[in-house]
SETORNU-482958 format. One record per residue: residue number from 1; x, y negated, z negated of N, C-alpha, C in turn. Coordinates in steps of 0.1 Angstrom, whole numbers, padded with zeros to 4 digits, m for minus. Layout:
PT num   n.u   n.v   n.w  ca.u  ca.v  ca.w   c.u   c.v   c.w
PT NUM     X     Y     Z     X     Y     Z     X     Y     Z
...
This chain:
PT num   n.u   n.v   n.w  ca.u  ca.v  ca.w   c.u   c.v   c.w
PT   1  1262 m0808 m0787  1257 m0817 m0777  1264 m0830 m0778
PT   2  1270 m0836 m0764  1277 m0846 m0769  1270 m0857 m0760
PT   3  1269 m0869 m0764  1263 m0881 m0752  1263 m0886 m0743
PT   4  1257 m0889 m0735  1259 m0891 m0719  1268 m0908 m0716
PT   5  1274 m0903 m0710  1281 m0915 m0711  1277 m0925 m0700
PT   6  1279 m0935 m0699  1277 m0947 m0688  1288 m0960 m0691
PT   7  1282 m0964 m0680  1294 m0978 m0673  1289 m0991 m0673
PT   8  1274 m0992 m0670  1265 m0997 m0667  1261 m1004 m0675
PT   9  1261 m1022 m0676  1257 m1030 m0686  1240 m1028 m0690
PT  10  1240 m1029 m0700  1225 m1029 m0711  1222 m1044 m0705
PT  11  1208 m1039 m0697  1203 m1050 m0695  1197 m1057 m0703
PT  12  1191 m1046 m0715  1183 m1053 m0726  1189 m1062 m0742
PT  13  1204 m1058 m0737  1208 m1061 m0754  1219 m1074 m0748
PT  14  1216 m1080 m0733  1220 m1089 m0731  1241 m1094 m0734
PT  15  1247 m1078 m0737  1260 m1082 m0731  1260 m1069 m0725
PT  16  1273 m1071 m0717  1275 m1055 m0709  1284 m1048 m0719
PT  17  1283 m1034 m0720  1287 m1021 m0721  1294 m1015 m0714
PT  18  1305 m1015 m0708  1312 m1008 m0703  1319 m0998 m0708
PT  19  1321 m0986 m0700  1338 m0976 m0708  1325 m0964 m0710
PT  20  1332 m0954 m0715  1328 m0945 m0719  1316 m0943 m0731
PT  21  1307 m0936 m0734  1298 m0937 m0745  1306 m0928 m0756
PT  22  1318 m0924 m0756  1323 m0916 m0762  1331 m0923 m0772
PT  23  1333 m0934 m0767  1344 m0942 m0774  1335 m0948 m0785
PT  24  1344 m0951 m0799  1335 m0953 m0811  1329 m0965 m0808
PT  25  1320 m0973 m0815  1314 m0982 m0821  1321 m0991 m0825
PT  26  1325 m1004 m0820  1329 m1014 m0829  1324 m1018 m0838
PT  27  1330 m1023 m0852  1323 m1030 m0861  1314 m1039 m0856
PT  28  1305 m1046 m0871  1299 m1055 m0864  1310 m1068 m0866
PT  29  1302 m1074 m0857  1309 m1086 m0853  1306 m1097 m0865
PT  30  1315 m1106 m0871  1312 m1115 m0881  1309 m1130 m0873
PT  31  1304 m1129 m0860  1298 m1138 m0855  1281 m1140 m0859
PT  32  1278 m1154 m0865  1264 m1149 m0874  1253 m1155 m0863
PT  33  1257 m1159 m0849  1248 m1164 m0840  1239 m1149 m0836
PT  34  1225 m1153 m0833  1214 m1144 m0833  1216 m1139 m0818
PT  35  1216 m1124 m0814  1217 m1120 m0805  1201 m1119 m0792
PT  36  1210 m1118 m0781  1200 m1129 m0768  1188 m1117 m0771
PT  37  1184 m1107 m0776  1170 m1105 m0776  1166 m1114 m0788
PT  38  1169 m1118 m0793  1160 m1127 m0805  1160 m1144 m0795
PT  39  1167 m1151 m0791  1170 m1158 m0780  1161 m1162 m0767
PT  40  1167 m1151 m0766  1162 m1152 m0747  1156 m1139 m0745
PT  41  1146 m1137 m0757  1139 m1118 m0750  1132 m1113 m0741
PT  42  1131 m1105 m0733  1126 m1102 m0724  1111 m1092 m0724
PT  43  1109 m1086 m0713  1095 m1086 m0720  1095 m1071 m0731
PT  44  1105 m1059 m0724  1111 m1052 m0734  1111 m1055 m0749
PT  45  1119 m1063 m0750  1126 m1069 m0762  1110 m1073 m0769
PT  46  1103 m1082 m0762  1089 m1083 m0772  1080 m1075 m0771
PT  47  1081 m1063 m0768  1074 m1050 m0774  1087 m1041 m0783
PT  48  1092 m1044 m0779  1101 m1037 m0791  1100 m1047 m0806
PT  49  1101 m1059 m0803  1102 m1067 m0815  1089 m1067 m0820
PT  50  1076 m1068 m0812  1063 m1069 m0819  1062 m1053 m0828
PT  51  1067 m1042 m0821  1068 m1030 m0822  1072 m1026 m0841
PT  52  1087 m1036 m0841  1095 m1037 m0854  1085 m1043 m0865
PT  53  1081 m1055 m0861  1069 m1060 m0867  1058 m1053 m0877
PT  54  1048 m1046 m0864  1039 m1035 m0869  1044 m1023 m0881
PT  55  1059 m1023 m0878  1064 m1007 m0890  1066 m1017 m0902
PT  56  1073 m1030 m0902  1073 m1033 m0915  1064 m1040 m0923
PT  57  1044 m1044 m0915  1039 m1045 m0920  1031 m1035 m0929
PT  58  1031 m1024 m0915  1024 m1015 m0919  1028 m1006 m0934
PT  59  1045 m1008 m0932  1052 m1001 m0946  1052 m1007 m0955
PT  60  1048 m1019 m0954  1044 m1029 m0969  1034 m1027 m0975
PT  61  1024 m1028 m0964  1006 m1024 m0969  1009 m1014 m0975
PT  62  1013 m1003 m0972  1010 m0990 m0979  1017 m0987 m0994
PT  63  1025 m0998 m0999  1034 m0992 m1008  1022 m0998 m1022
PT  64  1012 m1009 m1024  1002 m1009 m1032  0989 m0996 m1031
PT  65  0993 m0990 m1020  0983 m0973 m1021  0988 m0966 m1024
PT  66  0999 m0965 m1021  1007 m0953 m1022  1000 m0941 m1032
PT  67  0995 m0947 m1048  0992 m0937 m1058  0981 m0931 m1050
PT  68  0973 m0944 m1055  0953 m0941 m1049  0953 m0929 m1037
PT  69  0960 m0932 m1030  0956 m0926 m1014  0960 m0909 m1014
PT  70  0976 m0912 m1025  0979 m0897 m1025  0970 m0886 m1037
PT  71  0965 m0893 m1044  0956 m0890 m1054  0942 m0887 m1045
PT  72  0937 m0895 m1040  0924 m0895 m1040  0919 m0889 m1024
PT  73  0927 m0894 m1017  0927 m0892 m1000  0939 m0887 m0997
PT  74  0942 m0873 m1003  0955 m0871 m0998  0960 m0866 m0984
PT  75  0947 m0858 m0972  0952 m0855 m0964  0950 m0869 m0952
PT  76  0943 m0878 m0957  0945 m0891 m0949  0960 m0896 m0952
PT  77  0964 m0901 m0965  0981 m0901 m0970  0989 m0893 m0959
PT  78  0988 m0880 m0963  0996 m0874 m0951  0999 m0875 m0934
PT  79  0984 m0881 m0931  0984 m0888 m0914  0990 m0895 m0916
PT  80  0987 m0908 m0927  0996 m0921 m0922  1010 m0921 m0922
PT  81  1014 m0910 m0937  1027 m0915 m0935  1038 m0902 m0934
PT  82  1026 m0888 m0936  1036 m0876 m0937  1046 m0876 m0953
PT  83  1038 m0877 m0957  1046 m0875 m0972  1048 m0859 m0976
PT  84  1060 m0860 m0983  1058 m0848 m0985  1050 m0843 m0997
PT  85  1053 m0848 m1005  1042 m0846 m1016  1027 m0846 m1017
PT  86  1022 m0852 m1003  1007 m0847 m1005  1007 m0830 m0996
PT  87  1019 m0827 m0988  1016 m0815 m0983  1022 m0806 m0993
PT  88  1022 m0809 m1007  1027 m0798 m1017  1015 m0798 m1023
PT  89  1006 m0806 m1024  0997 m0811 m1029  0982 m0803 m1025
PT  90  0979 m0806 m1006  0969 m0803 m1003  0974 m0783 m1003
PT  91  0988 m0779 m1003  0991 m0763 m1001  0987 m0757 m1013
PT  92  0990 m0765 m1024  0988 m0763 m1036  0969 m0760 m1042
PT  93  0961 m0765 m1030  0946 m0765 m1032  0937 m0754 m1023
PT  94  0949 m0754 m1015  0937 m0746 m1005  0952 m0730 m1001
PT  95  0952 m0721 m1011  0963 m0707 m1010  0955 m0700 m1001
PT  96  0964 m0693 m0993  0959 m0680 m0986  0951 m0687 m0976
PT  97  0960 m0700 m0968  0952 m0703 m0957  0962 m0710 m0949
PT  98  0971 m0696 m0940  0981 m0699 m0932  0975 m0709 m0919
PT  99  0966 m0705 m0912  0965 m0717 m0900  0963 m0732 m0908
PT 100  0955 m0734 m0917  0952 m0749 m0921  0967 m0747 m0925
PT 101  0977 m0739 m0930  0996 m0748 m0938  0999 m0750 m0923
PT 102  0997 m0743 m0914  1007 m0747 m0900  1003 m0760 m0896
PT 103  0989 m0762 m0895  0984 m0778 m0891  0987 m0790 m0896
PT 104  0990 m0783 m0909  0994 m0795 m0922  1006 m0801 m0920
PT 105  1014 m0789 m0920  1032 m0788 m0918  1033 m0801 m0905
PT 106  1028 m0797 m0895  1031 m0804 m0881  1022 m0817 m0880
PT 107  1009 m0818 m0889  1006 m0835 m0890  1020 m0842 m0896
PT 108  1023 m0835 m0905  1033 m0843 m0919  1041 m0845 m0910
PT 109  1048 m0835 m0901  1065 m0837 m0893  1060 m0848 m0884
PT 110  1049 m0844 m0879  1047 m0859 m0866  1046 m0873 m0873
PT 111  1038 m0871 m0883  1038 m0888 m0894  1051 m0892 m0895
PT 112  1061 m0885 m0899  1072 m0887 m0904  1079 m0892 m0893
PT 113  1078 m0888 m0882  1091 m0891 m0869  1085 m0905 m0865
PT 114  1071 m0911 m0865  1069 m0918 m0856  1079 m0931 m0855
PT 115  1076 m0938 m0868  1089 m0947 m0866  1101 m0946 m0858
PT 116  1113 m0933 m0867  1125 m0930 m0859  1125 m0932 m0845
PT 117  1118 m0925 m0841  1114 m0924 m0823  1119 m0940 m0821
PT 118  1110 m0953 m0826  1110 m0964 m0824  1122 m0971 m0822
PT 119  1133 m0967 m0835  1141 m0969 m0836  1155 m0968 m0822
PT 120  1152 m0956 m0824  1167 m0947 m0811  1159 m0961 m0800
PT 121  1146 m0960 m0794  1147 m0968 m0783  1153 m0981 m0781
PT 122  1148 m0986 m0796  1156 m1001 m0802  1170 m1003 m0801
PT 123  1175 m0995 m0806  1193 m0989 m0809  1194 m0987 m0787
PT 124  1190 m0980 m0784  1189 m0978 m0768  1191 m0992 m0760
PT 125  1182 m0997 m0763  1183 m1010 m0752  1189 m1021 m0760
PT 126  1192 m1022 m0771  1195 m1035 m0778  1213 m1028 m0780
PT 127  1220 m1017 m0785  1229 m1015 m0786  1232 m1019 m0798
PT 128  1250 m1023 m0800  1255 m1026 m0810  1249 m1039 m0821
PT 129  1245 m1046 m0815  1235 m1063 m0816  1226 m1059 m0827
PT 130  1220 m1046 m0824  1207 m1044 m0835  1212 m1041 m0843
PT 131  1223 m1033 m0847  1228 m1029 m0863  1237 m1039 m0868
PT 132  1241 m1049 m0860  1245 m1062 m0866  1233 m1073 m0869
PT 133  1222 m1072 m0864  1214 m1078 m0868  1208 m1074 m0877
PT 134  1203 m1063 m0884  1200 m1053 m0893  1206 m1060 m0903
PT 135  1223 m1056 m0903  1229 m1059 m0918  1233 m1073 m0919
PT 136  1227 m1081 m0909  1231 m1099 m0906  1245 m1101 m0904
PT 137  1252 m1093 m0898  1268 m1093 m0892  1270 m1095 m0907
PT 138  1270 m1086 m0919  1274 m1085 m0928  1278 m1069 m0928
PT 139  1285 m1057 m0924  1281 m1047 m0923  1284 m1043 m0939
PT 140  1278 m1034 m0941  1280 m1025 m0957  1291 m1017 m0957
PT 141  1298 m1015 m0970  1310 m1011 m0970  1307 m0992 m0968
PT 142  1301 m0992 m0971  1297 m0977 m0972  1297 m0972 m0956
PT 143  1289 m0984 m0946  1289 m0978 m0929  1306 m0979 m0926
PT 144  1311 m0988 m0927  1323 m0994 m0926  1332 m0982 m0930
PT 145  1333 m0976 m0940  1341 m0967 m0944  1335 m0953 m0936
PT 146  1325 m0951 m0933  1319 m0941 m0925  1318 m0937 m0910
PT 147  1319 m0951 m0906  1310 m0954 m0892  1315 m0940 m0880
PT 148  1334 m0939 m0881  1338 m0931 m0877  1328 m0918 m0875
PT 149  1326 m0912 m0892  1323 m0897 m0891  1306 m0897 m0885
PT 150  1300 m0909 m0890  1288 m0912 m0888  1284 m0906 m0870
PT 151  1292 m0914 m0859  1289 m0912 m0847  1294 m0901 m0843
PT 152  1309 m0891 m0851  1313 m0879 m0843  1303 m0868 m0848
PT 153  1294 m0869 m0863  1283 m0858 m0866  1276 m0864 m0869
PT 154  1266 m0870 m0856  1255 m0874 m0857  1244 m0862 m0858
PT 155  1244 m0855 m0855  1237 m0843 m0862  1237 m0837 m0874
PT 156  1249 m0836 m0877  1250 m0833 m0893  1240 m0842 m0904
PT 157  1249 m0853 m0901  1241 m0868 m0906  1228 m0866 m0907
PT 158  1222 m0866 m0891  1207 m0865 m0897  1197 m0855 m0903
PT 159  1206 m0844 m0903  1203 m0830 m0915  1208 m0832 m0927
PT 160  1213 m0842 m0929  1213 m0847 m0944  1206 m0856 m0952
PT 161  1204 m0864 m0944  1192 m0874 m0945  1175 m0867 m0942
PT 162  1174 m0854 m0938  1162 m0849 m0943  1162 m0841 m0950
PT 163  1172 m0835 m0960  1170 m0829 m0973  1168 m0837 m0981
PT 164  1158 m0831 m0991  1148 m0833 m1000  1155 m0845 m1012
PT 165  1148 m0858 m1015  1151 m0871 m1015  1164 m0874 m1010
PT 166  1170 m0873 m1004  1179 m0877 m0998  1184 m0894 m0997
PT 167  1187 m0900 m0999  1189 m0910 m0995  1194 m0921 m0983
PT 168  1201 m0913 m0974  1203 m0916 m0964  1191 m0922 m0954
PT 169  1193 m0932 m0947  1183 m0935 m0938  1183 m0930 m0924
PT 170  1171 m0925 m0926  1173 m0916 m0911  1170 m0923 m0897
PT 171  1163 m0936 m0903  1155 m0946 m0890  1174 m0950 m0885
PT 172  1182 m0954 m0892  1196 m0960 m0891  1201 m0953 m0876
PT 173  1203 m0938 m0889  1211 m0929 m0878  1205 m0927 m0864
PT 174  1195 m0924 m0863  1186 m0923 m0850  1185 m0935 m0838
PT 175  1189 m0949 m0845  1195 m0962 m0837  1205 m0957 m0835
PT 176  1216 m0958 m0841  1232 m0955 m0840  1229 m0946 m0826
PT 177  1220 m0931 m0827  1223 m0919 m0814  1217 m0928 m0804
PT 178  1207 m0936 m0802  1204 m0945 m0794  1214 m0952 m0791
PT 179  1221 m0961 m0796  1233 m0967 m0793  1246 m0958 m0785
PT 180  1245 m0945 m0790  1252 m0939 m0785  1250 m0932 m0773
PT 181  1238 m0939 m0769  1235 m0930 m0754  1229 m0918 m0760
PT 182  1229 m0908 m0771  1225 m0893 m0765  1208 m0891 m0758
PT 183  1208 m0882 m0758  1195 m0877 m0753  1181 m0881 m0759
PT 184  1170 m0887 m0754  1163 m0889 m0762  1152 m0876 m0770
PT 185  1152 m0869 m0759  1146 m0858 m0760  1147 m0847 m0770
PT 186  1164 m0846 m0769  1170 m0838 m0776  1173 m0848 m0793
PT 187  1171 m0859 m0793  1170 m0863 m0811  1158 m0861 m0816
PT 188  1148 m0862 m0803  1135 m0867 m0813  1130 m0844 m0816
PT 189  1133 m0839 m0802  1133 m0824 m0809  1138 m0823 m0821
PT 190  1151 m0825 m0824  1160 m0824 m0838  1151 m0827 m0847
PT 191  1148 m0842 m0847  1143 m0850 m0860  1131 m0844 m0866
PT 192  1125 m0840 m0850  1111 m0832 m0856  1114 m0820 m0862
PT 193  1124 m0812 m0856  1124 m0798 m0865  1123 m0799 m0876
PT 194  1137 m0812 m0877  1142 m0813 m0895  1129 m0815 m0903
PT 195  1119 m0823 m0900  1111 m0832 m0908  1105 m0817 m0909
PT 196  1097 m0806 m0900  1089 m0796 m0900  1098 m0786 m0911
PT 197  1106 m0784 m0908  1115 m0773 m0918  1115 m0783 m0937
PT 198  1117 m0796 m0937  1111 m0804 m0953  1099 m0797 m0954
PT 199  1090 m0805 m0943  1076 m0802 m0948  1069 m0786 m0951
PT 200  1082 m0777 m0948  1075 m0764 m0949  1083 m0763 m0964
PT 201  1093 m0766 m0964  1098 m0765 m0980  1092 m0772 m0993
PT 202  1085 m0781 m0988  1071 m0786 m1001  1062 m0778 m0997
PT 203  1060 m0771 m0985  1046 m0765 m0984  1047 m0753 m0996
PT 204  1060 m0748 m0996  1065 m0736 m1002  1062 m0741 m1017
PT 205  1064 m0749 m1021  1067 m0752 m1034  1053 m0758 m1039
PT 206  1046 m0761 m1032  1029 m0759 m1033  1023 m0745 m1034
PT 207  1026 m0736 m1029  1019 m0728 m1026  1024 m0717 m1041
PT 208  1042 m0721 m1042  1045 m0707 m1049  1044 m0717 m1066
PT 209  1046 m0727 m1068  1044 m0732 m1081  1028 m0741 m1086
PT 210  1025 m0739 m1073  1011 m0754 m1077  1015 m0763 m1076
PT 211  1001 m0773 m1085  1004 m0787 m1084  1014 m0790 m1101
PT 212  1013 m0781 m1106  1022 m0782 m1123  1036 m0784 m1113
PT 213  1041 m0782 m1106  1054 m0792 m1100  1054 m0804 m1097
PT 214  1042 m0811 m1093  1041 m0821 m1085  1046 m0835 m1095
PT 215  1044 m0837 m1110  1045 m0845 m1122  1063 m0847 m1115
PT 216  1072 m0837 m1119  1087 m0839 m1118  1089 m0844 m1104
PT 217  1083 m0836 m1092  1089 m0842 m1084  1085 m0858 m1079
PT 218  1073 m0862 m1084  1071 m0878 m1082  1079 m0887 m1092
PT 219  1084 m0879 m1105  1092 m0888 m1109  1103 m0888 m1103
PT 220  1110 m0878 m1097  1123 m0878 m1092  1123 m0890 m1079
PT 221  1110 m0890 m1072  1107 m0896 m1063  1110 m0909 m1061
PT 222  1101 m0913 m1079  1102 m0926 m1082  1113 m0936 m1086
PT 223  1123 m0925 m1091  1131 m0928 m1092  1145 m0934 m1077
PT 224  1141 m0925 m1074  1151 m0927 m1057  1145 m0934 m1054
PT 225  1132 m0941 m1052  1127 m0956 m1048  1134 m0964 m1052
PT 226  1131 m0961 m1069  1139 m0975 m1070  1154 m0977 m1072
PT 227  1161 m0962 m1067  1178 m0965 m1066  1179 m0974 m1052
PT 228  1171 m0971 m1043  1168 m0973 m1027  1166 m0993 m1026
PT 229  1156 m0997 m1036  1151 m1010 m1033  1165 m1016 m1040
PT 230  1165 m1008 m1053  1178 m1017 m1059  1191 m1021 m1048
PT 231  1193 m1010 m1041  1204 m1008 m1034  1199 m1022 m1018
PT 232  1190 m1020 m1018  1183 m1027 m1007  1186 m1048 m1013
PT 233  1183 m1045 m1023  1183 m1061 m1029  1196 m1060 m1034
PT 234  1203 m1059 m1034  1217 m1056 m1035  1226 m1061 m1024
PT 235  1220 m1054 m1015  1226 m1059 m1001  1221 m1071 m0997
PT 236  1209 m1079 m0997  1207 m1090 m0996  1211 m1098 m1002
PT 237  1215 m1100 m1016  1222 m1106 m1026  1233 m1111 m1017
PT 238  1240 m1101 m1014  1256 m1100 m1010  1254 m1113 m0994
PT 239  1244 m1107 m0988  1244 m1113 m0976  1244 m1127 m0978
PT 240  1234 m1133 m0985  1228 m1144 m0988  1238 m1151 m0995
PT 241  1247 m1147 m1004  1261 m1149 m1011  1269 m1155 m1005
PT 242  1276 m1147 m0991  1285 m1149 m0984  1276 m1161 m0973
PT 243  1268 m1161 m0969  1262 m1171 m0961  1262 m1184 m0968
PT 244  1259 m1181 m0982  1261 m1196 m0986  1276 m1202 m0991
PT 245  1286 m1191 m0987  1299 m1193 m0988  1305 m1200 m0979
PT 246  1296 m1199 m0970  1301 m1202 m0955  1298 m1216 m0952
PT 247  1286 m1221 m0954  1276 m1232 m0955  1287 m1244 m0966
């Protein structure tokens, strides 16, 4: 599937877009002025921005529950946030009860997509502007050395980023296909399969080992957190570095 192309300036991300949607992605720009949705936003732009808001409060609250909730309330855990681990968890308690694993499977997949979805529309109307604002017109060497293969297998990509801890960001790539024009319909089907096909592979691993797996895989878990935040304050370092190089 390849993306639909247009000519036609992005009225939301406030410069025009011309040429083909085929043609790659320019870097980001090392211009560090704030782009005209943060500016001059429109009323778009303040539902998308209040929108951004709500996911990164809401993903803050939740990281002091995280244990409690997946312990104690785990099939509420799984509404909020589609973890996989409480759907290894609740498969693991209730065997030999295929309609409640299909219900489970497809709460977890829908928890899990909701953000993404948010994303592509972000990446959609804002364009190139939002992934330079993202990494503060600092871009990471890692996109930088990538960005190429990133937009010609955007598919691949985001079937990589949902095998099992993975580290790839999937909210990322799902802006980028947004930026890229593709279909919205046709990523958020993708995303959901991918997330439904995880969640049936911890369903499996609940059902065929118990919860006597569940110990290794939260440490493994915990550990990719904190390769993730490391990696995350890492890049802020760097940003904050070079900005005060500049200054």
């Amino acid at each position: 599937m390849t993306p639909e192309k247009t000519s036609e300036p992005d009225e939301y991300s406030g410069t025009a877009q011309t040429g083909s949607s085929s043609a790659p992605i320019s870097p980001a720009n090392s211009d560090p002025a704030l782009p005209s949705f943060l500016t001059h936003p429109k009323k778009v732009d303040r539902w998308l921005l209040t929108a951004l808001g709500l996911i990164t409060v809401y993903s803050l609250a939740l990281i002091p529950l995280r244990a409690y909730l997946l312990i104690n309330h785990t099939f509420l855990y799984t509404l909020l946030t589609g973890s996989s681990l409480s759907v290894l968890s609740l498969a693991a308690r209730t065997p030999s009860q295929p309609l409640l694993w299909a219900g489970l499977v497809t709460v977890a997949a829908l928890s899990a997509v909701k953000f993404p979805v948010v994303y592509f529309f972000m990446g959609k109307h804002w364009g190139q502007a939002f992934l330079d604002w993202i990494f503060a017109s600092h871009t990471p060497l890692w996109y930088r050395k990538l960005e190429g293969f990133v937009q010609r297998h955007i598919y691949f990509c985001l079937f990589l980023a949902f095998l099992p801890f993975s580290p790839i960001p999937a909210t990322i790539l799902v802006a980028i296909a947004g930026i890229r024009r593709f279909k919205g319909w046709a990523i958020a089907g993708y995303v959901f399969l991918l997330a439904l096909l995880l969640k049936c592979f911890y369903l499996y691993l609940g059902v065929t080992f118990g919860e006597e797996i569940k110990p290794v895989l939260m440490t493994i878990d915990r550990y990719m957190m904190q390769a993730t935040l490391a990696l995350m304050a890492y890049m802020f370092i760097v940003v904050w570095y070079k900005n005060r190089k500049k200054s």
